[in-house]
C-alpha positions, -999 to +999 in steps of 0.1 A: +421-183+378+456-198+380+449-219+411+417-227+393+434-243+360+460-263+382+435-279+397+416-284+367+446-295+349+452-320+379+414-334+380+417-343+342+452-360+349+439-382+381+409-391+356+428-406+330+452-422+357+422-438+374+409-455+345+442-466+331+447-484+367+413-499+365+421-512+329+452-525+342+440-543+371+411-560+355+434-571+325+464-585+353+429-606+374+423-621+340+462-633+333+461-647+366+434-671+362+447-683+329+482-690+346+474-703+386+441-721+380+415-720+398+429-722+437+449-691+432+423-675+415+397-678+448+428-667+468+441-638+451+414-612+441+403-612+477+439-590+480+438-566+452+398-548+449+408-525+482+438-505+468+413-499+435+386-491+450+403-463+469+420-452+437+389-447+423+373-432+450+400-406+455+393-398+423+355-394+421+362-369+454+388-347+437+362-348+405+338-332+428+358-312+440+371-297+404+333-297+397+326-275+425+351-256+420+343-247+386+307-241+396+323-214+425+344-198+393+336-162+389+336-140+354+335-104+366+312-102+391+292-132+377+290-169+391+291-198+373+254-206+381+244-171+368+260-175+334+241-210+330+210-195+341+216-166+317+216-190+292+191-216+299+169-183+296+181-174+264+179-209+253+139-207+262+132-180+248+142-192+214+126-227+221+094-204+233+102-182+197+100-212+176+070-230+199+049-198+191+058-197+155+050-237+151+023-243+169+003-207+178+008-194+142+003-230+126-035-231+146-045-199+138-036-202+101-055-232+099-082-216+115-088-189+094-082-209+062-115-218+067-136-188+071-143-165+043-130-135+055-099-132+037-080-104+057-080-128+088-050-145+065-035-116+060-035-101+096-019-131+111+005-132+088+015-101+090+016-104+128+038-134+127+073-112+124+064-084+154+049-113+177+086-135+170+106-103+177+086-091+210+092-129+226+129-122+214+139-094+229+116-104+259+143-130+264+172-114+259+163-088+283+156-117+310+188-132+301+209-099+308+190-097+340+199-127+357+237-113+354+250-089+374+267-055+353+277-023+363+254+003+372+257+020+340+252-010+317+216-021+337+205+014+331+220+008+292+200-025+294+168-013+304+167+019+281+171-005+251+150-034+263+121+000+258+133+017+227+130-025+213+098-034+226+082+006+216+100-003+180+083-035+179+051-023+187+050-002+162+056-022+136+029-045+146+012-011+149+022-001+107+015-038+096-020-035+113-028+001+094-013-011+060-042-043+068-066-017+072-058+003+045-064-024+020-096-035+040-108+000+032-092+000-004-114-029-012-147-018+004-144+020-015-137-002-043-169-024-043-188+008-036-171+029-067-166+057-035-146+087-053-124+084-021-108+051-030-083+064-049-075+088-020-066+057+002-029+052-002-022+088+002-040+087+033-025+058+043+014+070+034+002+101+058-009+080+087+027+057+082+049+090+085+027+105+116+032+072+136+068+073+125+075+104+139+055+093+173+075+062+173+106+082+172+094+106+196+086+082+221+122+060+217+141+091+220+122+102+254+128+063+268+164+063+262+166+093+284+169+123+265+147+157+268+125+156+240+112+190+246+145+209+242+152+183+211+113+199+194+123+232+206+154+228+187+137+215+160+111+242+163+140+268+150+153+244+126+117+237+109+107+275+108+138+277+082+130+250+062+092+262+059+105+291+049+125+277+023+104+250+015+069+269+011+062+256-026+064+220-012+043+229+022+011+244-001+013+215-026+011+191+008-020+213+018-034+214-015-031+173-019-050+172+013-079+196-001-081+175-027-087+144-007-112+162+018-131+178-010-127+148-038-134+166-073-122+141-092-105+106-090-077+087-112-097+078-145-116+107-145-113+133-170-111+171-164-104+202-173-091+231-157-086+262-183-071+259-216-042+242-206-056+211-188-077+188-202-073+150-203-076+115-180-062+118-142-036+089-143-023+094-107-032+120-076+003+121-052+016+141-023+029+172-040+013+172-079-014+154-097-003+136-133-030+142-160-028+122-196-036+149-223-057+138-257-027+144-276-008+112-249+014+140-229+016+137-194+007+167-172+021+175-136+004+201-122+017+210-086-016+199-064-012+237-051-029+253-088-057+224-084-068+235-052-075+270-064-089+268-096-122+256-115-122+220-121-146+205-149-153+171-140-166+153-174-168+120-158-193+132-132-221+137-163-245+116-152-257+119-190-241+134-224-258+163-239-262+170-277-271+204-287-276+208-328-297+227-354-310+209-384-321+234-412-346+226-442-346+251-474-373+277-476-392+254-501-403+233-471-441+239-461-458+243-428-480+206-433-439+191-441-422+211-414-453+201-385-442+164-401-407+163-400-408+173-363-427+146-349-404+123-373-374+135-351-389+134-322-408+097-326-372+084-338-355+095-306-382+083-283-369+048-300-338+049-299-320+028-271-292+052-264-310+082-260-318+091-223-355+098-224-357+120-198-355+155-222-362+154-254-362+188-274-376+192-311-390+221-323-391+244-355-374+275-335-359+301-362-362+316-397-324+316-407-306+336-432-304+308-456-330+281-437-357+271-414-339+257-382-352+232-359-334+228-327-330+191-319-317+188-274-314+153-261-291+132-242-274+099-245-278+073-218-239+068-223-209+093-209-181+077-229-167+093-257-169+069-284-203+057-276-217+091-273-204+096-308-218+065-324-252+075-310-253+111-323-242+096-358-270+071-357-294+096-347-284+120-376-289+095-401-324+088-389-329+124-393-314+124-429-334+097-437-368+115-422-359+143-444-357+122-473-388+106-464-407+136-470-393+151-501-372+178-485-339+191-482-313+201-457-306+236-468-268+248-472-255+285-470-266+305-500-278+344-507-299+361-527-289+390-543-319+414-555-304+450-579-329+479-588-321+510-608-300+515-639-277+481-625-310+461-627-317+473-664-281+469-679-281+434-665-314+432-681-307+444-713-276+417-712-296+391-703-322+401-734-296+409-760-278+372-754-312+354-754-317+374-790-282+363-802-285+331-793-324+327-812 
């Protein structure tokens, strides 16, 4: 290296000593033809071009030669010409990077800007990033492998250049099953599938299994056993399951839930006495459930999973179940009539499902004659299952109306015999008297 910047140090200095002699000599040609005129002039460059010219000439050879030299210079065990080639092949590949990104990317986003698929956008877009870094690290590895390293470094080299491109693929691999999660999302969606709302915990499962193979497989590239490293795990994991039991039967009892599907978020069930209210949220380890009374449930995914759920939502139709009673005043001709009233009023009505209909005088009360009035209503919602039964029980007021009758209301008849029953005869007699 010493010898090396001597001569450096001497090509620079016969460089700047060459062209100061050529600026001299062309600036002492032109003096002379001012001064001597123009017979000296013919006379006296003929004499001076030959010492220049080998001025210059000995210095173009010992630039050559400093040029060759520093092409012959070593670092480590490297070459000149390997460090430039290492780096003309770095410099590609991020020419190459850019190229792709430009030009490939730029084409296909203009290509499926015009179909009508819209997750053709999104999958080239999310392919953009893993497709950049794979031609990346590509490069680099080519780069490093143009030089020459120690034994241990290649091996270094090539270990990472696989854990890289296995990370990278599985990120292109994640990206791809996020894209297909949504495509699903939207088509379970469209459908109203019950399992739609099952989707992202299905796809936060699938990210953490290909996390785990990803990991699995980096760790067996870069050369370590990953048999002893599961077996050790094994041991490990047994503890923790032990430990963590609660958490391992809420995981088990999520995934029942999503196999089986009972019940999706915005449904409302009940399970017991406890539970009853809309499901705002279904996660990995509990479920959250908004009560009537606007307090928010957890309950652990593991209790679902093993009791009785009431789905409400799942009621294809609303049932109402109610007596009507008329007083005892009401005559067979009136009662025959007030029936078919009931029953032509909710053949009529809109928001009665007309598939059952029930009306019929069923039961002498203890203070009325019942008829038991069964229908439906076409609508499952709360609110407008209650505005239907309120319509149809003003019809039915109004029927009774109609006809000169009454909706009877609790009362009893008390009937006394004996000496009770003449006392309070005598009373009633003796007070009529006074009164006269």
């Amino acid at each position: 290296m010493r010898n090396f910047s001597n001569r450096a140090v001497r090509g620079v200095l016969l460089v700047l000593a060459a062209a100061a002699a050529v600026a001299t000599g062309a600036f002492g040609a032109a003096a002379g033809d001012v001064s001597e005129g123009s017979a000296a002039a013919e006379t006296a460059p003929a004499a001076q071009p030959a010492p220049q010219t080998e001025t210059a000439n000995g210095v173009f050879a010992e630039g050559m030669q400093w040029l060759s030299g520093l092409m012959r210079m070593e670092v480590g065990d490297n070459s000149t010409r390997q460090i430039l080639a290492s780096f003309l092949v770095l410099l590609v590949s991020f020419v190459l990077r850019k190229a792709v990104l430009v030009f490939v990317f730029s084409a296909l986003r203009k290509v499926t800007t015009r179909t009508r698929w819209r997750y053709d956008d999104k999958f080239v877009a999310s392919m953009e990033s893993p497709v950049s870094a794979f031609v990346l690290v590509i490069g680099i590895f080519l780069a490093l492998t143009t030089l020459t390293l120690p034994a241990l470094v290649d091996l270094f080299v090539l270990r990472a250049f696989q854990a890289a491109t296995m990370t990278v693929l599985f990120w292109a691999l994640l990206r791809f099953v996020d894209l297909l999660a949504d495509v699903m999302a939207d088509a379970a969606r469209e459908r109203d599938m019950a399992v739609y709302h099952f989707i992202p915990l299905l796809k936060k499962a699938v990210r953490v299994f290909l996390v785990m193979i990803a990991a699995v497989l980096v760790i067996q590239n870069l050369g370590y056993s990953v048999g002893s490293l599961l077996t050790g795990l094994g041991i490990g994991g047994l503890a923790v399951a032990l430990a963590a039991q609660e958490s391992l039967g809420n995981f088990f009892g999520s995934v029942s839930i999503a196999a089986d599907r009972p019940f999706k978020v915005g449904d409302w069930i009940q399970v017991g006495d406890k539970i009853d209210g809309d499901v705002e949220e279904v996660g990995l380890r509990s479920t959250k459930v908004r009560t009537w009374a606007k307090s928010q449930l957890n309950i652990p995914n593991k209790v679902l999973a093993n009791e009785i759920i009431e789905n409400w939502s799942r009621m294809p139709k609303r049932r109402v179940k109610q007596v009507v009673g008329v007083t005892y005043e009401t005559s067979a001709e009136d009662m025959d009539g007030l029936v078919q009233d009931i029953r032509r009023l909710l053949r009529e009505d809109e928001g009665v499902h007309q598939e059952f209909i029930l009306v019929n005088f069923t039961d002498f009360g203890a203070s009325s004659l019942d008829v038991l009035v069964y229908y439906f209503t076409t609508s499952t919602k709360w609110l407008e299952h209650m505005d239907v039964r309120q319509r149809i029980n003003l019809k039915i007021m109004r029927a009774v109306k109609a006809r000169g009758l009454s909706i009877a209301f609790p009362t009893r008849t008390l009937y006394f015999e004996g000496d009770i029953a003449r006392r309070l005869a005598d009373r009633s007699e003796s007070a009529s008297g006074g009164e006269a």
